[in-house]
LUMFITOR-448462 format. One record per residue: x, y, z of N, C-alpha, C, O, CB in turn. Coordinates in steps of 0.1 Angstrom, whole numbers, plus 5000, padded with zeros to 4 digits. Atoms other than C-alpha are relative to their C-alpha. Glycine has a CB too. Layout:
<recs>
XYZXYZXYZXYZXYZ/...
</recs>
This chain:
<recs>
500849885000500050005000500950125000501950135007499150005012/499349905000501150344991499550135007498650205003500350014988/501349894993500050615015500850155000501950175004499549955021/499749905007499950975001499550075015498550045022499350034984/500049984988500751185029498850155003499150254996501750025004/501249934995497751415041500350135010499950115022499049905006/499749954989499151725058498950135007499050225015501550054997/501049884998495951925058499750074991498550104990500450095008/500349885008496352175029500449904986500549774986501150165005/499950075014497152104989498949934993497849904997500849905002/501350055009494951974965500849844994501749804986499650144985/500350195005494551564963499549974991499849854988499349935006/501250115010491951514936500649954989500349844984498650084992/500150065010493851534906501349864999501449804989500150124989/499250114997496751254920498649915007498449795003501650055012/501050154998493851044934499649974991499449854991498950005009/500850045013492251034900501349944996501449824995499250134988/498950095003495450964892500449894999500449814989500650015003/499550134995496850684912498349864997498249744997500550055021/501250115002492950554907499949934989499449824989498950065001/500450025015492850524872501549914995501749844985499650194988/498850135002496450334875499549845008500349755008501750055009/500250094988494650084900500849975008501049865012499749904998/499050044988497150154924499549975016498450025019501150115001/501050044989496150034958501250125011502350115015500049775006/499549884989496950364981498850035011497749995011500250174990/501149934989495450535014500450165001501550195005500149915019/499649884996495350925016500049985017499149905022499050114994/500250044989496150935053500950145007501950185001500349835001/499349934996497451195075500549945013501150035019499550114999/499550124990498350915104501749965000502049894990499149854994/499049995004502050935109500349815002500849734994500950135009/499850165002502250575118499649974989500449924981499249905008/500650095016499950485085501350034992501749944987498350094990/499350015006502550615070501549935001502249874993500050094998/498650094996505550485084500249844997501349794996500050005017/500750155000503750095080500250024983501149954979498049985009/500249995015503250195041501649934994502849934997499550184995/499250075010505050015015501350114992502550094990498749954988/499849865009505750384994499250095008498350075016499549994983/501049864995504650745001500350084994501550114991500150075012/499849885008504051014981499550165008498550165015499149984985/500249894992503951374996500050094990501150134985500850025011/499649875010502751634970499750135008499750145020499050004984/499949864995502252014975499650084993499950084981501250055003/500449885005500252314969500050065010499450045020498950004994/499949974989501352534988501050085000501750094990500149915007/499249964998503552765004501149925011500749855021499550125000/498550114993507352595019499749995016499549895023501950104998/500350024986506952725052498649935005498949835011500050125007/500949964996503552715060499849815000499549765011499250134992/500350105005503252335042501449945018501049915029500350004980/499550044987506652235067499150035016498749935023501450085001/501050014988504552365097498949865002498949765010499050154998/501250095002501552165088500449835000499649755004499350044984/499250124995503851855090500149985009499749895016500949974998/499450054981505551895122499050005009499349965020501150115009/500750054986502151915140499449955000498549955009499650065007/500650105001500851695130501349824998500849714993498950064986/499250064997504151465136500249934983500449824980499549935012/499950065015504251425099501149984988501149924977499250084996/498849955005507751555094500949884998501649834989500650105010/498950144995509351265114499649894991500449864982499749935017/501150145010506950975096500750034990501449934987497950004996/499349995016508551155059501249925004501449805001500550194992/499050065000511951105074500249875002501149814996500650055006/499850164995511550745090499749894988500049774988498949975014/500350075009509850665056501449984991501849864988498950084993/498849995005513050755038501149915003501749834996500550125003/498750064997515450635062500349824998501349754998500350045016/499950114999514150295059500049904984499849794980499049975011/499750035017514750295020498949984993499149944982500849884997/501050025009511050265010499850124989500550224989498749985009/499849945012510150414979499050135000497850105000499849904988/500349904995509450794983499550104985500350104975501350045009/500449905010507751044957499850145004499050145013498749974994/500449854995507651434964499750064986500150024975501350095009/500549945013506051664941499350125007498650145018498949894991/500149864999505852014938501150095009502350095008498650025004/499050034987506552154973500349915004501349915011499750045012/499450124992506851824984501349964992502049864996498949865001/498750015003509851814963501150095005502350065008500050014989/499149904992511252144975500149965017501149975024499350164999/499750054980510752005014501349925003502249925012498649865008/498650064998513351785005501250055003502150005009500449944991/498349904995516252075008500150015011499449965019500350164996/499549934988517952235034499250075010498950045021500850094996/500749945001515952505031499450124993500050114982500049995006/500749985014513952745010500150225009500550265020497749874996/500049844995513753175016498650024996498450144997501250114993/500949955002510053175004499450075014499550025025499249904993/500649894990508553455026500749995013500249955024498449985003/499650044985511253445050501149844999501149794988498249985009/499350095008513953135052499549925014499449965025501850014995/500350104990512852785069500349884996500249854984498650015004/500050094999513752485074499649894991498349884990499750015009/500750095005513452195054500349865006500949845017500350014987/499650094992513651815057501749934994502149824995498749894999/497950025001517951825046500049894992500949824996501249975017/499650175007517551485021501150074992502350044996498549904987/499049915008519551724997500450115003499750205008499750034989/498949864997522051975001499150164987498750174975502649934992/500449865012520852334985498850095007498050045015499449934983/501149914994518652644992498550024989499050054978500850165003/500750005007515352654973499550175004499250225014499249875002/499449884998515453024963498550084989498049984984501950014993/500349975006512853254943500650004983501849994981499850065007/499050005012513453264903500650164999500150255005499249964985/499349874995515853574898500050064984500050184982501849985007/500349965014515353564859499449984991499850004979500650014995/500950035010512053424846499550124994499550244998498949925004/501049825007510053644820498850025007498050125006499349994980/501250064992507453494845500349975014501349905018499349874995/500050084990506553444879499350065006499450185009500949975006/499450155005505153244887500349964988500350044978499249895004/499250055013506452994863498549954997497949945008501549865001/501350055002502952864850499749944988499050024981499150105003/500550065014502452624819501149885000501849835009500150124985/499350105008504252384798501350015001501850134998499749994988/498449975001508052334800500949854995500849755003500650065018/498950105005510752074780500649925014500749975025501350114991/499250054990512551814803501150024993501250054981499849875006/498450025008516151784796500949885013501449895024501250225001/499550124995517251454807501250065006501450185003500349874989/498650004998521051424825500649895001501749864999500450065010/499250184997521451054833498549945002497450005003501449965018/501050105001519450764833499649975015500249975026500749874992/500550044985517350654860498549934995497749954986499950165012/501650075002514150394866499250075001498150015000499549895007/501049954997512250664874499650044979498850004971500450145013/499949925018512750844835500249864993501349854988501950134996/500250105007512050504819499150034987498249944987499549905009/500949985008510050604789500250144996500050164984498949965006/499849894998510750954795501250074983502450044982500449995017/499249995009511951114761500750164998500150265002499149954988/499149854999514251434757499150084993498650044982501850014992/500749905000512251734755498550025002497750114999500350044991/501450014999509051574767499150155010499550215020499749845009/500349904985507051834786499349985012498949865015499250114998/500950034988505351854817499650155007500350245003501049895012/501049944992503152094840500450075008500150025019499349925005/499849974990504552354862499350095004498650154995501250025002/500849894995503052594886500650015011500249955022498650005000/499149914988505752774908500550135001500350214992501249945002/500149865003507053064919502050015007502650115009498250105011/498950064992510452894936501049914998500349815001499749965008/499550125006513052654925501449985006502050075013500050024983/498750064993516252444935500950004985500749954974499849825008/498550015012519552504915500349864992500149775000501650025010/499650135004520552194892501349985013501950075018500750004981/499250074991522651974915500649844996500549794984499149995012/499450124999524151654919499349905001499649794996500949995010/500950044999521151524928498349994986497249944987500050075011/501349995006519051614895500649904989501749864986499450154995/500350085008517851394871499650064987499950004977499149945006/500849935010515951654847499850155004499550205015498749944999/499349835000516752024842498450054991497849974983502150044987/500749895013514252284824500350135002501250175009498350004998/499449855001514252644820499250134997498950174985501050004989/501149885002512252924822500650125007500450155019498349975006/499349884994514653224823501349974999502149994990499750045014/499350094995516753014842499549855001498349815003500450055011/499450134996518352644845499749965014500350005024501550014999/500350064986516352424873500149895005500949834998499150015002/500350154999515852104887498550004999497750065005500549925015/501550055005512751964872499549845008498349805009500049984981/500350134997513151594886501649965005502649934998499349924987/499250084998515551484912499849845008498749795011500850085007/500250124992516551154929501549955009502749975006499549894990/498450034994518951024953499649825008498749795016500650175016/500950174992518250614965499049974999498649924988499749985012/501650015004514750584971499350084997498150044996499249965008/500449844997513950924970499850054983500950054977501550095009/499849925012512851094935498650145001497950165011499849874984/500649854995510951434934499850074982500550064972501550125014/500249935012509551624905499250165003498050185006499049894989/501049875003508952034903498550005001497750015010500350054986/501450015007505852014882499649895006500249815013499949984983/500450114999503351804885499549874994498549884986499550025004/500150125012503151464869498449964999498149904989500949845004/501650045001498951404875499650104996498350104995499249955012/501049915012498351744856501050004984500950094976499750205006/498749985010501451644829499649904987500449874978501649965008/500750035009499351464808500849834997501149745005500050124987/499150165002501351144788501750015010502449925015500649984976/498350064993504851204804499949985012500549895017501350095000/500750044990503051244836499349885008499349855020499650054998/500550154997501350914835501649905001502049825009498849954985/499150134994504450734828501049995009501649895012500649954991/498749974987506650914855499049925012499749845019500250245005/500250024993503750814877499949805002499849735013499150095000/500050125006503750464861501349925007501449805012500050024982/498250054999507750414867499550005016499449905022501650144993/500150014984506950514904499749895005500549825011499150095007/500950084993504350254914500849884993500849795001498250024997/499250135004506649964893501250015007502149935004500449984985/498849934997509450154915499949955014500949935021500150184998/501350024988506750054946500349885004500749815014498349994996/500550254999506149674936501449985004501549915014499449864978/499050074996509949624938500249965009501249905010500850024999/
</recs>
């Protein structure tokens, strides 16, 4: 079972239609044990950095992400829930993140936009089971206003202005900007690769 972590705020419907219409067997659950017990966990984000970290830690929801991690099960972040993964972030102010990756998640300093809002190219860097299918310059879906430097950690770069991380991963751990359940075909099969990412 894969249990999509529930921290209060964000919008669920269009990843439950999602994961539904894959017949994946998930629980939305905001239960830090449910999650801890789970197989996989996905933690997406609408939202602002801090406000979303708050909504974790009091609901003990912070610890449950990390203990999910530490014990190598297979982890999805998306959106903010990909930015939670840093250090930490300066949106309105600088806070705390959950440190999986080294780096500050920073406003953009030279889109023609922002937010960043539409369609954007991936740009592969290396191979990985997540990007199985995944073809150079596919697009996908963003809607931010905040982004993490390419790193050591990315998988998939795009660019609006500036050079970002669109999709990292590090072990069990992979994370995508945008979001793959409004990203149409490349979206499906990023979410596709996850849940075969699951069963292993």
């Amino acid at each position: 079972m894969i249990a999509v972590v529930d921290f209060g705020g964000g919008n669920l419907g269009s990843l439950v239609g999602a994961l539904e219409r894959r017949g994946a067997a998930f629980a939305v659950t905001g239960d830090p044990d449910e999650v801890v017990r789970a197989e996989a966990a996905i933690l997406p984000g609408d939202g602002a950095f801090g406000a979303t970290m708050q909504a974790l830690a009091e609901r003990g929801l912070d610890e449950a992400v990390r203990e999910t991690i530490a014990r190598g099960r297979p982890f999805l972040g998306i959106c903010v829930g990909m930015q939670l993964l840093y250090e930490r972030s300066l949106e309105h102010g600088e806070h705390r993140g959950l440190g999986v990756f080294a780096g500050t998640v920073a406003r953009f300093e030279h889109a023609p936009r922002v937010p960043h809002m539409g369609w954007n190219q991936l740009e592969p860097l290396r191979s990985h089971p997540f990007l199985r299918g995944i073809v150079a310059q596919a697009y996908a879906y963003f809607l931010h206003s905040y982004r993490a430097a390419v790193g050591a950690e990315t998988l998939a770069a795009t660019t609006h202005g500036e050079r970002f991380a669109a999709i990292v991963a590090r072990d069990n751990v992979v994370a995508t900007q945008f979001h793959p359940e409004k990203s149409q075909t490349t979206g499906a099969r990023l979410l596709d690769n996850f849940l075969a990412l699951a069963r292993s």
